[in-house]
C-alpha positions as CSV (number, residue, x, y, z in Angstrom):
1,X,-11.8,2.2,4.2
2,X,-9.6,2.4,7.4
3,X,-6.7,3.7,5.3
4,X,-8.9,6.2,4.1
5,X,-10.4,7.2,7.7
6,X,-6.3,7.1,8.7
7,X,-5.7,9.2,5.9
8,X,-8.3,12.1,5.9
9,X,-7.7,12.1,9.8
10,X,-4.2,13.3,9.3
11,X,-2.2,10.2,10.6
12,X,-0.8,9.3,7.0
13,X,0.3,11.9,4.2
14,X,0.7,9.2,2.2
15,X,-1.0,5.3,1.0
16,X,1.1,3.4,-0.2
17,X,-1.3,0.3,-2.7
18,X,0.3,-2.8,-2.8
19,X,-0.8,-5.6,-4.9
20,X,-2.0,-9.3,-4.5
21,X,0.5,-12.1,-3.5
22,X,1.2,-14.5,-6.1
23,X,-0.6,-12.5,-8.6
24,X,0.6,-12.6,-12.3
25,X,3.0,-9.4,-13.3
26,X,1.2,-8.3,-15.6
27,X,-2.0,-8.4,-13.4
28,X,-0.6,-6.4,-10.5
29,X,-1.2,-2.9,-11.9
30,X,-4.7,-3.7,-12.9
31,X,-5.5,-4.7,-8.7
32,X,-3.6,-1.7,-8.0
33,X,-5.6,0.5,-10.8
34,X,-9.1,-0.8,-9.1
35,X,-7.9,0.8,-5.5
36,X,-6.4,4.1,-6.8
37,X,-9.4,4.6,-8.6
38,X,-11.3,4.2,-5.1
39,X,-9.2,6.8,-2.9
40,X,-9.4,9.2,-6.2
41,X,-13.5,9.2,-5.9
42,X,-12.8,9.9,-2.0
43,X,-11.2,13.2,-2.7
44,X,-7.6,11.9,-2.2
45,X,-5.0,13.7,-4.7
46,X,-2.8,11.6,-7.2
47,X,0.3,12.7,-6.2
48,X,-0.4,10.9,-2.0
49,X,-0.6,7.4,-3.6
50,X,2.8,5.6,-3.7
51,X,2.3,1.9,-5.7
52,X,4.2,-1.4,-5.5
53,X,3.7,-3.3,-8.6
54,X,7.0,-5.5,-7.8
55,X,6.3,-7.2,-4.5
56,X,4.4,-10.8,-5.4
57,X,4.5,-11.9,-1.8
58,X,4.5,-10.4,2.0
59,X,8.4,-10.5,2.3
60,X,8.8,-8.8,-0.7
61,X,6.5,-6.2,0.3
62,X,8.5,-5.6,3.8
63,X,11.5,-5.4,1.4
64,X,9.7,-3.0,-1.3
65,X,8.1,-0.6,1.4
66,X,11.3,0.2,3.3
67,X,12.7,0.6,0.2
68,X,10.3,2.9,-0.9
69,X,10.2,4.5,2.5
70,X,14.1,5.5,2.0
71,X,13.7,7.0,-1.0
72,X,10.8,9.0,0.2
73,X,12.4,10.4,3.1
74,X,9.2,8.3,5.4
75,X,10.1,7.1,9.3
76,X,6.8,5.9,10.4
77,X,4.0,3.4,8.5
78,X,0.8,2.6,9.1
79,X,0.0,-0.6,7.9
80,X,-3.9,-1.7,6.8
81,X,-4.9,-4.7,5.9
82,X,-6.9,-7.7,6.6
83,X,-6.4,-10.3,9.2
84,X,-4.6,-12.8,7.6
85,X,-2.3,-10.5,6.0
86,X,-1.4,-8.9,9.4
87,X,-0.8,-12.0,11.0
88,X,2.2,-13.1,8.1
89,X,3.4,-9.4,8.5
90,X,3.4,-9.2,12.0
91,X,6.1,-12.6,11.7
92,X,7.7,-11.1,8.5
């Protein structure tokens, strides 16, 4: 929801959906499907939602996103996500 609120205010023109750590492959785009299909029901376009199906842990996803960002020509991120997650981001 706070991605979403982040989003429709303006601060974010696009959401990047990551996937679970230490989830299966072949599970990954099905996580990923699930929270697409939410911001699609809020209104938000296809083409603003960016997807890591790669990363299977937080470092990876560090590695992925500026990755990602690069290609996309992005300077700034916004990162949203539950405590615990923030925590091993904040030291990754």
């Amino acid at each position: 929801m706070k991605a979403l609120d982040l989003y429709k205010l303006g601060y974010a023109p696009k959401i990047l959906i990551t996937g679970i750590d230490g989830g299966e492959p072949q599970i990954r785009p099905a996580y990923l499907t699930w929270q697409a299909l939410f911001f699609a029901q809020q209104g938000v376009k296809k083409n603003v939602l960016l997807f890591d199906t790669e990363s299977a842990n937080t470092w990876q996803e560090a590695l992925n996103t500026k990755k990602l960002m690069e290609q996309q020509g992005l300077h700034h991120v916004i990162v949203v996500s539950d405590p615990p997650h923030m925590r091993r981001l904040s030291w990754v």
